[in-house]
C-alpha positions as CSV (number, residue, x, y, z in Angstrom):
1,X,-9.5,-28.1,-12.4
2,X,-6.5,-26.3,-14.8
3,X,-3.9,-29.3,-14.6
4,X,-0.8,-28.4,-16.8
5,X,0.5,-30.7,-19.1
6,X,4.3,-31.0,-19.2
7,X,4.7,-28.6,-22.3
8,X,4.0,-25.9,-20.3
9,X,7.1,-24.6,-18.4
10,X,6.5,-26.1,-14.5
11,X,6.9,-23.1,-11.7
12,X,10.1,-23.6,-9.8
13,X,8.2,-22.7,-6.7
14,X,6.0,-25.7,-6.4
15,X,4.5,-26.6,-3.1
16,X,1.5,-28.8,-1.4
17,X,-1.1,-27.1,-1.1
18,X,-0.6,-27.1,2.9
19,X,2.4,-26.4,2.7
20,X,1.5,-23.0,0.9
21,X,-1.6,-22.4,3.4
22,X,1.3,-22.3,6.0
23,X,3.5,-19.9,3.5
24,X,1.0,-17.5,3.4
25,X,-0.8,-17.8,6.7
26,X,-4.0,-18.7,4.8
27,X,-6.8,-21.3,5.1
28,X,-5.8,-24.8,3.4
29,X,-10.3,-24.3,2.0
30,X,-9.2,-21.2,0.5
31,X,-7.1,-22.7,-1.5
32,X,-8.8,-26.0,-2.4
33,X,-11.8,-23.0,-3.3
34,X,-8.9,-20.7,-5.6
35,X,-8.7,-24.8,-7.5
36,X,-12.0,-25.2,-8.1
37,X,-12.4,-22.2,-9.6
38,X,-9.6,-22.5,-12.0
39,X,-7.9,-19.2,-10.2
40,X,-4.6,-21.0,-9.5
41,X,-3.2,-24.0,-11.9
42,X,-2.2,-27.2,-10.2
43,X,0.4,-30.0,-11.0
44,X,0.5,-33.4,-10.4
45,X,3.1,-34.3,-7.2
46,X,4.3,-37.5,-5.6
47,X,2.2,-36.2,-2.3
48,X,-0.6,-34.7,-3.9
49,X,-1.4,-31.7,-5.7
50,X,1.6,-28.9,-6.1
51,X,0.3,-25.4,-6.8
52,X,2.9,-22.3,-7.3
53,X,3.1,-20.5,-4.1
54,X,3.4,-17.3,-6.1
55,X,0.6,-17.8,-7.7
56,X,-1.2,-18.4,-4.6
57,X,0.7,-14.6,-3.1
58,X,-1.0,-12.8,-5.9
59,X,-4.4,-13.9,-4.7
60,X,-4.3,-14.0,-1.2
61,X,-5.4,-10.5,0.7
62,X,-2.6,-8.2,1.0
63,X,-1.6,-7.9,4.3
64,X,-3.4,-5.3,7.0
65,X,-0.9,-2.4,6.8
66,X,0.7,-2.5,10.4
67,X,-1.5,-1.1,13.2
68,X,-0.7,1.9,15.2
69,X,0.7,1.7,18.7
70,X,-2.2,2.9,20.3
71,X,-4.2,0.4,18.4
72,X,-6.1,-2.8,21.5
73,X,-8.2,-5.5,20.6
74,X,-12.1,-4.8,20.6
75,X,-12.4,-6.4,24.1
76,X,-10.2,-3.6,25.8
77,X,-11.9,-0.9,23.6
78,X,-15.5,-1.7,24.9
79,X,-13.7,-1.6,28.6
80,X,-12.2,1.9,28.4
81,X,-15.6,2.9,26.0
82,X,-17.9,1.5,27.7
83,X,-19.4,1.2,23.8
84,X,-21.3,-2.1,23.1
85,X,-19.2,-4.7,20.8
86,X,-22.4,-4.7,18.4
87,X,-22.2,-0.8,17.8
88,X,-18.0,-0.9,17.4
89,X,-18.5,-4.4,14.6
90,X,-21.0,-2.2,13.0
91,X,-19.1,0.9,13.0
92,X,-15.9,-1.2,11.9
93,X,-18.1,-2.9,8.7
94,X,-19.9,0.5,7.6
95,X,-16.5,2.1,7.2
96,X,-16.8,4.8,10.2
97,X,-14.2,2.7,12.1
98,X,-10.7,2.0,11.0
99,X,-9.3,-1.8,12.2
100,X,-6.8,-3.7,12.0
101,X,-6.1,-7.7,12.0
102,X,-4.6,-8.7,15.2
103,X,-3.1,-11.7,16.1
104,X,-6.5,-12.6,18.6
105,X,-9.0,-10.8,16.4
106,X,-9.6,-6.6,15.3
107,X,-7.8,-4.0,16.7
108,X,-9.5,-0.5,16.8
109,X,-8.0,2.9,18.2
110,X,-9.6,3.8,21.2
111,X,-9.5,7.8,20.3
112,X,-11.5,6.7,17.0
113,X,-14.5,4.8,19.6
114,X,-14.8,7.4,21.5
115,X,-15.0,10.0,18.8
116,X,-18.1,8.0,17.1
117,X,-19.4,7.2,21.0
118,X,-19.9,11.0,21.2
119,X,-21.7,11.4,18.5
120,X,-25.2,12.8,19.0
121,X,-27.3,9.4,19.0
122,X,-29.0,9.1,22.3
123,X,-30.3,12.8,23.2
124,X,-30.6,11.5,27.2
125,X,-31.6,14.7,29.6
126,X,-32.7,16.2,26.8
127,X,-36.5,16.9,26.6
128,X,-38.6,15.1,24.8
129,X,-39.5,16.6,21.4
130,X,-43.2,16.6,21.2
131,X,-43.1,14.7,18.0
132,X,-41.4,12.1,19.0
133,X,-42.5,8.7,18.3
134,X,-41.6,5.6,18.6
135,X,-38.8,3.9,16.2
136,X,-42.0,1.8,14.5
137,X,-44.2,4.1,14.3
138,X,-42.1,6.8,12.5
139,X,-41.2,4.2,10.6
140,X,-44.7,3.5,9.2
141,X,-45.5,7.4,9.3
142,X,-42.4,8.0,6.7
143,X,-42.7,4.4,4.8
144,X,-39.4,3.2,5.4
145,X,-38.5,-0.4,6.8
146,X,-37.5,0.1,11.0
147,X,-34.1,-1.0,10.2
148,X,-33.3,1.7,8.4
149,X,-33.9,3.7,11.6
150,X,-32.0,1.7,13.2
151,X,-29.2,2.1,10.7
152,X,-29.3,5.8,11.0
153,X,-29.5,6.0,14.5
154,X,-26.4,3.3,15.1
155,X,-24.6,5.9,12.3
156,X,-25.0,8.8,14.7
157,X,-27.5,10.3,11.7
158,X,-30.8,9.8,14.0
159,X,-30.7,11.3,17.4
160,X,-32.9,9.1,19.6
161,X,-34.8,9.9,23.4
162,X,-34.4,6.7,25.5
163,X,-37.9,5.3,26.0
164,X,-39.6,4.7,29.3
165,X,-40.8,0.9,29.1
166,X,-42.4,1.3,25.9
167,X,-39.0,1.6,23.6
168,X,-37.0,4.4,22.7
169,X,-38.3,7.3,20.9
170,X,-37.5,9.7,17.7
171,X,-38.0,13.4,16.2
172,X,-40.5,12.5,13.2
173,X,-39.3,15.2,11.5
174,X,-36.0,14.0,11.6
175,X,-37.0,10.9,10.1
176,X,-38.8,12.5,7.3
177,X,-35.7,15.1,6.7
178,X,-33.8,11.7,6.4
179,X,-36.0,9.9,4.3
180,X,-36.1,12.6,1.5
181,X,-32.4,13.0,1.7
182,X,-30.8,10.1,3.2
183,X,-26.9,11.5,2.0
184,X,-28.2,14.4,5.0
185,X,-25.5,15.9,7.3
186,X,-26.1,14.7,11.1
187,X,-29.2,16.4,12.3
188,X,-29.0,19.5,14.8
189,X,-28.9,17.9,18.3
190,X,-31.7,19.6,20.4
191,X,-30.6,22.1,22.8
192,X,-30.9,21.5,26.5
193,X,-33.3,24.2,28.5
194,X,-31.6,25.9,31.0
């Protein structure tokens, strides 16, 4: 733990360590875990511990820049979606999806959802290819692991036929188009027979 010693000039901002979790709207563990790892010096206090809470500013995140007025909280963007919380979070982590820290969890534009809900990943109507196989099966064909189907298809990279009991269903040589060059550009989506 860095404890000064007094012939090192003492911050003039010194604070508990609470009392600088409540400054910057951060955990009191984060802190206690910045300490431990000698990130943020300490000094002995009457009450406890004192740490600068400048010190503590410069590591903390920088704040979320402010969301935009059309921006809701996931709950109400899987209402007027109809998208699945699962496919939004994974959208949100991989990057696709733009959020924002709200005060009761992520905020997400609703125009950005439905933009990645359109993509091409479930071809429904749309015949069945005849070398479609099912998402474990292509899998062993190309000798990837299934989750990285699943990966592609969540990405909008994999368009998949909904299955009829036995699971849902892709183009093989999709997957083997995908497999040789996984930086691919979203597949042609089939078209529909008139």
């Amino acid at each position: 733990m860095p404890v000064n010693d007094s012939s090192q000039v003492t911050p003039a901002d010194l604070v508990t360590v609470r009392e600088a979790a409540q400054a910057l709207a951060i955990s009191v563990a984060t802190i206690y875990s910045w300490i431990r790892q000698e990130r943020v010096a300490v000094y002995p206090g009457p009450r406890g511990w004192l740490i600068s809470v400048a010190a503590a500013q410069a590591l903390a995140a920088p704040p979320d820049p402010a969301a935009p007025a059309d921006a809701v909280a996931l709950y109400e963007a899987i209402r007027i979606t109809g998208a699945s919380r699962h496919r939004i979070v994974v959208w949100v982590k991989q990057g696709l999806l733009l959020s924002w820290r709200g005060p009761h969890g992520r905020l997400v534009r609703v125009a950005d959802v439905r933009a990645l809900a359109q993509r091409p990943a479930v071809a429904d109507g749309l015949p069945m290819p005849p070398d479609a196989r099912l998402i474990r099966e292509a899998a062993r064909h190309a000798g990837v692991d299934t989750s990285r189907l699943y990966s592609w298809i969540t990405r909008g990279l994999l368009p998949v036929w909904p299955g009829t009991g036995t699971g849902q269903r892709v183009r093989l040589a999709d997957v083997l188009a995908l497999v040789e060059r996984p930086d691919r550009a979203l597949p042609p989506r089939p078209e529909r027979e008139s």
